[in-house]
C-alpha positions in Angstrom: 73.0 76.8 -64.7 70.5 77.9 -62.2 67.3 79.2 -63.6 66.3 82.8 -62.7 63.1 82.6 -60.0 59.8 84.3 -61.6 58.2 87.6 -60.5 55.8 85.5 -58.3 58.3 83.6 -56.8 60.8 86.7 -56.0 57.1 88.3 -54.2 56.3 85.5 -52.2 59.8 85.5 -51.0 59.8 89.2 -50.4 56.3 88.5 -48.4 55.8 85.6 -46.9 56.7 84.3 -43.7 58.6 81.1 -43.4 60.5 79.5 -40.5 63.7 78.0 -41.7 64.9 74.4 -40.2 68.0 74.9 -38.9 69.7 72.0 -40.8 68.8 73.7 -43.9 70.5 77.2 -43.6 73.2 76.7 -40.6 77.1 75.8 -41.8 78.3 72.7 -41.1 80.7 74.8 -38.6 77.8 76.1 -36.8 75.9 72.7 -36.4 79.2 71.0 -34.6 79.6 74.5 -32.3 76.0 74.2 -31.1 76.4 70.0 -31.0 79.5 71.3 -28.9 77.6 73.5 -26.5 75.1 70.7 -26.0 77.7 68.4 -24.3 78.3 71.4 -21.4 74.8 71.4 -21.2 74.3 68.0 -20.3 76.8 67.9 -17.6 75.2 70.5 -16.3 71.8 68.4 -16.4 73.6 65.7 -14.7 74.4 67.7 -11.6 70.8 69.5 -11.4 68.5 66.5 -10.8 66.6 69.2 -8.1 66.3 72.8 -7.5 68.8 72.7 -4.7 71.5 70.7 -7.0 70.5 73.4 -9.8 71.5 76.3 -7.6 75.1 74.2 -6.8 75.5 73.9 -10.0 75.0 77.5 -11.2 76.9 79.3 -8.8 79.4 76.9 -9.4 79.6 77.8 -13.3 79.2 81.3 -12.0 82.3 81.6 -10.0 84.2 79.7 -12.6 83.4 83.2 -14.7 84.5 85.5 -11.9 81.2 86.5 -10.1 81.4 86.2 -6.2 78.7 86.1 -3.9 77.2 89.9 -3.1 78.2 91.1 0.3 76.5 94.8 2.0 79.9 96.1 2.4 81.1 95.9 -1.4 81.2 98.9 -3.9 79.8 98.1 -7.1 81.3 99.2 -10.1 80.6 98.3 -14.0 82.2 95.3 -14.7 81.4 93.7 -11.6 80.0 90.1 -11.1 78.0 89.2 -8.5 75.2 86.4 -7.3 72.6 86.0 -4.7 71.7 82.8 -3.1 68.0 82.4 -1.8 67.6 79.7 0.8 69.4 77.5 -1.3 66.8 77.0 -3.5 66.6 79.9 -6.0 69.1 82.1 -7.1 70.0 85.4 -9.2 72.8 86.5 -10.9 74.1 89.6 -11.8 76.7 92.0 -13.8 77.3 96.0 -13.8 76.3 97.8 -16.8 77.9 101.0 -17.4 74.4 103.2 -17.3 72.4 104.0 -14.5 70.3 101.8 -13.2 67.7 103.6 -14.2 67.9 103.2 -17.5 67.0 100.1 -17.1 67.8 96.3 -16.8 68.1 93.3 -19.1 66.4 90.8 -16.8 66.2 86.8 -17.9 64.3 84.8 -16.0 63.9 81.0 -15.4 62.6 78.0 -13.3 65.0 75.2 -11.9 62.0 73.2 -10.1 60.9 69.9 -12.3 58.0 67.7 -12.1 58.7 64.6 -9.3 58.1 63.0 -6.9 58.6 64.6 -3.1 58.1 62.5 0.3 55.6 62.8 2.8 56.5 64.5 6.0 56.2 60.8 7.5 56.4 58.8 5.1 58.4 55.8 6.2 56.3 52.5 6.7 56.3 48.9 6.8 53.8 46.7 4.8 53.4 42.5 4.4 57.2 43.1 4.8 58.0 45.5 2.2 60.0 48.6 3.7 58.1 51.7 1.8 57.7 55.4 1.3 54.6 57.5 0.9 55.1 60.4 -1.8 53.2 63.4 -3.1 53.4 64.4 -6.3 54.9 67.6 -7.3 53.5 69.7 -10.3 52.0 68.3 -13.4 52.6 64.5 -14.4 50.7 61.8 -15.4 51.3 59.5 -12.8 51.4 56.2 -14.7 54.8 57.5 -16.5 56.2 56.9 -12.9 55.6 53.0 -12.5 58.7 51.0 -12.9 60.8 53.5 -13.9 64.9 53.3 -12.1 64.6 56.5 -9.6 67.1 58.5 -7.4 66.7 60.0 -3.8 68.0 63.8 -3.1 67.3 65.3 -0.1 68.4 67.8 2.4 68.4 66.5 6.0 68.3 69.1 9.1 69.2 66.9 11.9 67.8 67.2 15.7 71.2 69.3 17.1 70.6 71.8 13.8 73.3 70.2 11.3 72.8 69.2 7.3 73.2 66.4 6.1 72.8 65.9 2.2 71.4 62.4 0.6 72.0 61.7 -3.0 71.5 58.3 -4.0 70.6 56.5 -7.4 73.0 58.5 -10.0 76.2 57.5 -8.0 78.1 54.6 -10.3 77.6 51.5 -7.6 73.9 53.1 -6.2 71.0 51.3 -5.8 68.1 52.9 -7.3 64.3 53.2 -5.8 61.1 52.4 -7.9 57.3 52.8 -7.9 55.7 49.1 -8.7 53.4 48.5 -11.3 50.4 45.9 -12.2 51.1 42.6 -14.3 48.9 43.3 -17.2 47.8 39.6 -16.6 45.8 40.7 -13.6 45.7 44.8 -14.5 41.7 44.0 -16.4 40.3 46.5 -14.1 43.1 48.9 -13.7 43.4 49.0 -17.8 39.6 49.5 -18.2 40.5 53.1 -16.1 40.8 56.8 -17.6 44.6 57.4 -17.8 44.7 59.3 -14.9 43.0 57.4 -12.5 45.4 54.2 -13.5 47.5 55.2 -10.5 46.1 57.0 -7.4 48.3 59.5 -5.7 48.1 57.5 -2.3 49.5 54.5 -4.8 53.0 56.1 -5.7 54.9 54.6 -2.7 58.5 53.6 -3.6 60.5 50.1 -2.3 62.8 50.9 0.3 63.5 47.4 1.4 62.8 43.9 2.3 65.6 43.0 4.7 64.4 42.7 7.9 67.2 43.4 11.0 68.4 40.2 12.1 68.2 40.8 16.1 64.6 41.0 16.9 61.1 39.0 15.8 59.0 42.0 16.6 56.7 43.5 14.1 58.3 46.5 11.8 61.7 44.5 11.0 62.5 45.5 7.9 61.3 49.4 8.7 63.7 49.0 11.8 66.3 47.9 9.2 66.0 51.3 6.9 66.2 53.5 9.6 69.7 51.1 11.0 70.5 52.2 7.7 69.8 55.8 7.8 71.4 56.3 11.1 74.5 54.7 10.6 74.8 56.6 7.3 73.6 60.2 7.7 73.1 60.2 11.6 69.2 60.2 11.1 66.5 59.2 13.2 62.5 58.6 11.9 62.1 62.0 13.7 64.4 64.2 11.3 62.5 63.0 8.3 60.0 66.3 9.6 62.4 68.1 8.7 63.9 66.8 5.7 63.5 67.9 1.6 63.3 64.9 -0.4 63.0 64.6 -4.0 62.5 60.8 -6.0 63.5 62.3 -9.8 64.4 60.0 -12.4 68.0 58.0 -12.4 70.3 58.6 -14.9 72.2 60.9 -17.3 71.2 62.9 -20.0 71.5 61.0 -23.3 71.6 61.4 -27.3 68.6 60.3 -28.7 68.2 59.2 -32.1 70.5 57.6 -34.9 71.8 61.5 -36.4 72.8 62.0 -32.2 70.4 65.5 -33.1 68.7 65.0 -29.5 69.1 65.2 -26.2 67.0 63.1 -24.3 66.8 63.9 -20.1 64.9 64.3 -17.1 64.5 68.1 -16.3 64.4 70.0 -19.5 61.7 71.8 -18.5 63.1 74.3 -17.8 66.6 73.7 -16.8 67.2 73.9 -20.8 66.7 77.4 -20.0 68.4 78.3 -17.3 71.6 76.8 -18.3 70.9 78.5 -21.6 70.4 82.0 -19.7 73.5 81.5 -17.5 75.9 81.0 -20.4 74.2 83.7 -22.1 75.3 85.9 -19.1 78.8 84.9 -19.0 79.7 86.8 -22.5 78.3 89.4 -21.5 82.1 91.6 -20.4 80.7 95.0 -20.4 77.5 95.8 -21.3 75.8 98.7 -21.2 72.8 97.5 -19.2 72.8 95.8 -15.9 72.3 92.3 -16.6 70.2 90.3 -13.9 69.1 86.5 -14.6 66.9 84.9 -12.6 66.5 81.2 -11.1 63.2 80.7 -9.8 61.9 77.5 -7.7 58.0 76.6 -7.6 56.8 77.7 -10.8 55.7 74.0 -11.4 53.4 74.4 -8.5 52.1 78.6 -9.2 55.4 80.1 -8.0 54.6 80.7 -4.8 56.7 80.4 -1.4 59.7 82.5 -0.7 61.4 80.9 -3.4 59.1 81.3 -6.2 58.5 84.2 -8.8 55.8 85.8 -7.1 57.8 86.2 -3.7 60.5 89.9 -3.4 63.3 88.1 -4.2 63.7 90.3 -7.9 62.8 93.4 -5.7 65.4 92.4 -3.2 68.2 91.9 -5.7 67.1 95.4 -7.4 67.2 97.0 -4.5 70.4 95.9 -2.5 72.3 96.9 -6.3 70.0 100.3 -6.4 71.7 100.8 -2.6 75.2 101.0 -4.4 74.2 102.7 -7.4 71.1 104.7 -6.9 67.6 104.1 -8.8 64.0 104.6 -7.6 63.1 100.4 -8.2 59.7 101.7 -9.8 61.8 103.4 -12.5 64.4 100.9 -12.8 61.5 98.2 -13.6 59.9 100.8 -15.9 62.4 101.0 -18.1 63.6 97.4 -18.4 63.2 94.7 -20.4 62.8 90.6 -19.7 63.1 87.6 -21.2 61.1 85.0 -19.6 62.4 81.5 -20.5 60.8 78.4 -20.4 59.9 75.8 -22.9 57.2 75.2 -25.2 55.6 72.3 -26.8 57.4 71.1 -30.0 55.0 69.4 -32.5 54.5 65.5 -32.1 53.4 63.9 -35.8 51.9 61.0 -32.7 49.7 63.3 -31.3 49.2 65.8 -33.7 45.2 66.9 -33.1 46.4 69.1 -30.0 48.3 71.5 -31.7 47.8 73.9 -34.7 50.8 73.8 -36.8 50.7 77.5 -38.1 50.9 78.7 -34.4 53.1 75.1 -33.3 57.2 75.1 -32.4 59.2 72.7 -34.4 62.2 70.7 -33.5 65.3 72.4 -35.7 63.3 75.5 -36.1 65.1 77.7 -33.5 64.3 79.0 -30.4 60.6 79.8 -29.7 59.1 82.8 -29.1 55.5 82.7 -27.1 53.6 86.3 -27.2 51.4 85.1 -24.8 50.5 81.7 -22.6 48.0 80.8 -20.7 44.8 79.1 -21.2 41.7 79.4 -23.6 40.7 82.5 -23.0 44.0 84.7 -22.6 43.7 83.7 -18.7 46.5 83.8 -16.4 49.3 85.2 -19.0 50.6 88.4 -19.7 51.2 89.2 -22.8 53.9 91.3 -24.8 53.3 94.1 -27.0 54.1 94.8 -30.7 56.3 97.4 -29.9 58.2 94.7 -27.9 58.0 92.0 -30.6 59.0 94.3 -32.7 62.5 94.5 -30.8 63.1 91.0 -30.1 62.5 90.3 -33.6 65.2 92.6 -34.8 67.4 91.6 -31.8 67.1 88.2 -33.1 67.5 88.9 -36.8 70.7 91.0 -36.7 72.7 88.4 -34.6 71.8 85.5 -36.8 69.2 83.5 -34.2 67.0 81.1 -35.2 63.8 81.4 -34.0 60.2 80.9 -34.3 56.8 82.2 -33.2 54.6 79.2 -30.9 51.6 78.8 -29.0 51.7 76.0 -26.3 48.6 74.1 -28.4 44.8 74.4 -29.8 42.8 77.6 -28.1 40.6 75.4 -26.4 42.8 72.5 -25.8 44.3 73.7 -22.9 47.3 75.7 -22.6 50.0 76.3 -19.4 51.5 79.2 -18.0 55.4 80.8 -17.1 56.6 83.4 -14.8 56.4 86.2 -17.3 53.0 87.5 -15.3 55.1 87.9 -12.4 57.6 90.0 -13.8 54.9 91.8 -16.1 53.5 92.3 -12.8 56.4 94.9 -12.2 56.0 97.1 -15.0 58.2 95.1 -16.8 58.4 94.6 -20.5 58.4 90.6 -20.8 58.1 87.9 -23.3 58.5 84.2 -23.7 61.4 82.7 -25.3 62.3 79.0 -24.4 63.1 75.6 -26.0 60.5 73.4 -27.6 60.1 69.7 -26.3 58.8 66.8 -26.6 57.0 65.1 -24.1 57.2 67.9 -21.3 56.6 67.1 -18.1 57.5 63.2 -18.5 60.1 61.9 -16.9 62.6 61.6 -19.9 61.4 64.8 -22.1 63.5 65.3 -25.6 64.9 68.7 -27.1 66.8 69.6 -30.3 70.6 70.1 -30.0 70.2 73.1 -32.6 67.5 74.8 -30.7 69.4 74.7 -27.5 71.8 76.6 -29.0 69.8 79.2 -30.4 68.4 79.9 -27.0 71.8 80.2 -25.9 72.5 82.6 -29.2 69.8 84.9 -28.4 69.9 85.0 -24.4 73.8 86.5 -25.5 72.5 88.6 -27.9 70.0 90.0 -25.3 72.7 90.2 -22.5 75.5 91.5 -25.0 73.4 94.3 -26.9 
């Protein structure tokens, strides 16, 4: 027989503030459901190594849930299911709520751009007899995680005579895969004696094409001659169309389970495709809501969100304003009177590097889906930042449709810090806050998240959508 808890223990349970681990207060039902969702998930990871594969993907899922793409001759109605496409790159997603536009939107927002690799302009050359290519680094990575790692080529080709070609190789089940060389540690004394991030250069990431040289000449440039044989015969390029070419070098490989309990997914891309799959299913139960439901896939935000992709471009006041053309709405008092969730992900506490992070203000694996009242760095700079009134809702949101989730930081006040598109749709007179999925080792090439906390990001992107 259970003992009866004391006065002091029914206050600090009436008072205090505790996050709950997941494993701790979810059913044994609930646990296999989000283990479930997590397997969707993955196959979704699979198939959205870039931003352009991402947008494939998601319109894909889209149409499998009845939305077709907008046209300017369709009448909107509430019900409806439509998506907008921006160069391939970005994308947004949208269903008719039964009120006026003007009574605002449910807006979720996300990035589908990762950290990687992308190739010069020209960046095809031949050295000592090694076929190579030049990169530049895209976002923020340390670059010695890239040496001898197994890596994969996308890329969108625009030929001479205007046609597309796409390249995918590296994931493919016979594919050869591409890599970035390293030092022997035998002979690395002076590169080892380096700060971390000078270990590498930038002008050092160059990947191994080849070494075969073609067989029908002694001239100089043999093996170079032999990639672009290659190339040609397989795609119809020339060295010329690499000018106008997208190509990506991201990591090879599926998403996995990590860990002996399966409880982890470990993958290339988390940040933040975590939450824009999350979003997107989120969408989908939504069958009639009240609010118009727009969610958002953003590309650049791993560079500042610029470009006529990223957040700070008028793609969100485009896709307002071609559904205020149906339905009526002045787009100042739309934005007014809607509310955002901004998703991206947030650093889960690592007991290796535990100095960076304070753990009263720190996500935890298990713990739910985080919730960030403000980002940027050290001094409050380059963030928005939501207000009480609107923690307040999310809170209760949360709460009364049985979400797990936590209040984070992204690490120490003066540590550092990093920043989401939330300013952008702040920026609009939008109510916004941060709500994402913490990881491990963001940024890296193989970055780790919590099975259970994907699915509470799922739970409460529904619960936002489906209100």
């Amino acid at each position: 027989m259970s003992e009866e808890k004391t006065a002091v223990e029914l206050l600090k349970e009436k008072l205090e503030f505790k996050p709950k681990n997941g494993y701790d207060v979810l059913s044994e039902a609930e646990i296999e459901k989000a283990y479930a969702f997590c397997e969707g998930y993955k196959a979704y990871l699979d198939a959205s190594k870039t931003e352009r594969e991402a947008v494939k993907s998601s319109v894909k899922l889209a149409e499998e849930n009845g939305f077709v793409p907008y046209s300017r001759d369709m009448q909107l109605k509430a019900g409806d299911r439509v998506y907008f496409i921006n160069r391939d790159r970005a994308a947004a997603f949208a269903v008719i709520g039964k009120e006026a536009l003007e009574s605002g939107l449910a807006i979720t927002v996300a990035h589908i751009d990762s950290p990687r690799l992308d190739l010069k302009q020209r960046p095809l050359y031949e050295d000592n007899e090694l076929a190579m290519l030049k990169t530049h680094y895209y976002g923020g990575i340390k670059k010695y995680q890239w040496l001898s790692i197994p890596l994969a080529l996308y890329g969108t080709v625009v030929l001479k005579d205007g046609s597309k070609v796409d390249v995918s190789i590296g994931d493919g089940e016979n594919d050869p895969v591409f890599c970035v060389s390293d030092l022997l540690p035998h002979l690395g004394k002076n590169q080892m004696s380096q700060n971390a991030g000078d270990i590498i250069a930038g002008e050092q990431l160059n990947i191994i094409v080849g070494t075969r040289p073609f067989k029908d000449t002694k001239e100089a440039g043999r093996v170079k001659l032999n990639i672009l044989a290659v190339l040609n015969e397989k795609y119809g390029m020339t060295e010329e169309d690499f000018l106008s070419a997208d190509f990506e070098l991201v990591p090879a490989g599926k998403a996995v389970d990590v860990a002996m309990d399966r409880s982890l997914i470990g993958a290339y891309g988390h940040d933040d495709r975590v939450c824009a799959y999350t979003e997107l299913m989120g969408l989908f139960d939504a069958k009639a809501p009240s609010k118009t439901l727009v969610c958002l896939l953003a590309d650049r935000e791993e560079t500042g969100s610029d470009g006529n992709t990223g957040m700070q471009s008028d793609f969100l006041d485009l896709v307002v304003r071609r559904l205020s053309d149906k339905l009526g709405g002045a787009k100042e008092e739309i934005y007014a009177a809607s509310k955002c969730l901004s998703a991206d992900v947030n650093a889960a506490f690592d007991p290796n590097f535990p100095d960076v992070l304070e753990k009263n203000n720190a996500a935890f694996l298990n713990y739910g889906v985080a919730v960030t009242k403000y980002t940027g760095h050290r001094g409050k700079y380059d963030t928005s930042e939501a207000s009480a009134e609107f923690v307040s809702y999310i809170r209760k949101l949360f709460d009364s449709n049985n979400v797990l989730w936590q209040m984070a930081a992204l690490g120490k006040v003066d540590q550092g810090g990093g920043g989401t598109v939330a300013k952008y749709v702040a920026r609009r007179n939008v109510d916004v806050i941060d709500v994402g999925v913490p990881l491990l080792a963001m940024h890296a090439p193989f970055e780790i998240a919590s099975k259970l906390d994907i699915y509470m990001a799922y739970k409460a992107f529904s619960a936002f959508n489906c209100e």
